[in-house]
C-alpha positions as CSV (number, residue, x, y, z in Angstrom):
1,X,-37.8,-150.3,-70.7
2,X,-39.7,-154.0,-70.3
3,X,-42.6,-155.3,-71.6
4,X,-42.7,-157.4,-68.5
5,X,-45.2,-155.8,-65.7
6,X,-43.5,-154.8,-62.5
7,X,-45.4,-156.9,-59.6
8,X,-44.2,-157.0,-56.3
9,X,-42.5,-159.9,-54.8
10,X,-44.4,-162.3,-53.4
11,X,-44.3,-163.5,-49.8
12,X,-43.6,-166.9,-50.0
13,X,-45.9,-169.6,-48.5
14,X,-46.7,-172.9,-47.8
15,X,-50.6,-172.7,-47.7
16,X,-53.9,-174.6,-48.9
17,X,-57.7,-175.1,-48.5
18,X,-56.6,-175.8,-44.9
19,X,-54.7,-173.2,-44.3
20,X,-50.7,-172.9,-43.6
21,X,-48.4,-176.0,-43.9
22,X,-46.7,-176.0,-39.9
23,X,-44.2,-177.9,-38.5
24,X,-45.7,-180.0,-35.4
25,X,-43.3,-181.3,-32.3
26,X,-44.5,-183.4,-29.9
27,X,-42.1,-184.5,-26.7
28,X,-42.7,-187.4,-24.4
29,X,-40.9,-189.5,-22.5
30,X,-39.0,-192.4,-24.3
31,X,-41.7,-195.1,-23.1
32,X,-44.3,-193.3,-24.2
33,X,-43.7,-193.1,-27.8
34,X,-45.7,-196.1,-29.0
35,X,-48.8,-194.7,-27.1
36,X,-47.8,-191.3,-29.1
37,X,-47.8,-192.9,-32.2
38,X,-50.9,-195.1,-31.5
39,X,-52.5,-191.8,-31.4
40,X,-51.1,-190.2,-34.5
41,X,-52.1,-193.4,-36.7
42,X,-55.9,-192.7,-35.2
43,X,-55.5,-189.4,-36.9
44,X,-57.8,-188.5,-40.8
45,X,-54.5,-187.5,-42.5
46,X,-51.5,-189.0,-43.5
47,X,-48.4,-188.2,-41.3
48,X,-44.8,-189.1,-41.9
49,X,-43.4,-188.4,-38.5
50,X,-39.1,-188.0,-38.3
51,X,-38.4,-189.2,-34.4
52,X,-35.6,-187.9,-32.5
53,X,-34.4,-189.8,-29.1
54,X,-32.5,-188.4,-26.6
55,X,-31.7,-189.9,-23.2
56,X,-34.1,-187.9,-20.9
57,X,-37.0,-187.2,-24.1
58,X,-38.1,-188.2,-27.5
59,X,-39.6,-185.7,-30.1
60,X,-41.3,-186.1,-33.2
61,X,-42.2,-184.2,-35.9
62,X,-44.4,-184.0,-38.9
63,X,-45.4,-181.2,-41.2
64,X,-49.6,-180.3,-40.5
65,X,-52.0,-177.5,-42.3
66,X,-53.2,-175.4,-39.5
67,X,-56.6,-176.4,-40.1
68,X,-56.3,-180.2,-39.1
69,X,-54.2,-178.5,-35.3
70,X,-57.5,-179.5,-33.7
71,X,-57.5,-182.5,-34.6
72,X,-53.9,-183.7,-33.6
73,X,-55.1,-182.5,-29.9
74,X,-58.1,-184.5,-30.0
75,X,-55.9,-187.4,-30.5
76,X,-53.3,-186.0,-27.9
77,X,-56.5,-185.8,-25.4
78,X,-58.1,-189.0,-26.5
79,X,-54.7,-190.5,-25.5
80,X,-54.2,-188.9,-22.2
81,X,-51.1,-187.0,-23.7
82,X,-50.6,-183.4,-22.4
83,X,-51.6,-180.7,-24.7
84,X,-48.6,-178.5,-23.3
85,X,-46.3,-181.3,-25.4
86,X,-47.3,-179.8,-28.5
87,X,-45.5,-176.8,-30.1
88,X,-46.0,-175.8,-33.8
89,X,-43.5,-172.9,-36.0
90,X,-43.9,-172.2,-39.2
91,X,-42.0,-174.0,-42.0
92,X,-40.7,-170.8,-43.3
């Protein structure tokens, strides 16, 4: 017998007043990624962005809460970047 309560496992998560922590991509083409990044620095939130070149595309990704998504397409649309570029998956 415990003294301890039995609870249920928690699910585990990544989540604030803004809602889930996501992991944000965003491809262009190699001579585009100063524009990109232009457009991130314009943003209300801190980003620390981890770039990834490859010959025909570069990527870069930064952790986001969900609730600050709209505003990372403002700033893709405000810099004539293509909304299809960006993908977000959850960090779990």
């Amino acid at each position: 017998m415990s003294v301890w309560p039995k609870l249920e496992p928690a699910s585990p998560s990544l989540s604030g007043s803004e809602g889930a922590l996501v992991s944000v991509s965003i491809g262009v083409a190699p001579h585009y990624l100063e524009s990109l990044l232009e457009a991130l620095a314009q943003l209300p939130f801190p980003i620390n962005p981890e770039i990834y070149h490859d010959a025909a595309a570069t990527l870069v990704e930064f952790p986001a809460y969900a609730g600050r998504l709209e505003e990372v397409r403002g700033a893709l649309d405000a810099y004539g970047f293509d909304r299809s570029s960006l993908h977000v998956t959850s960090m779990l």
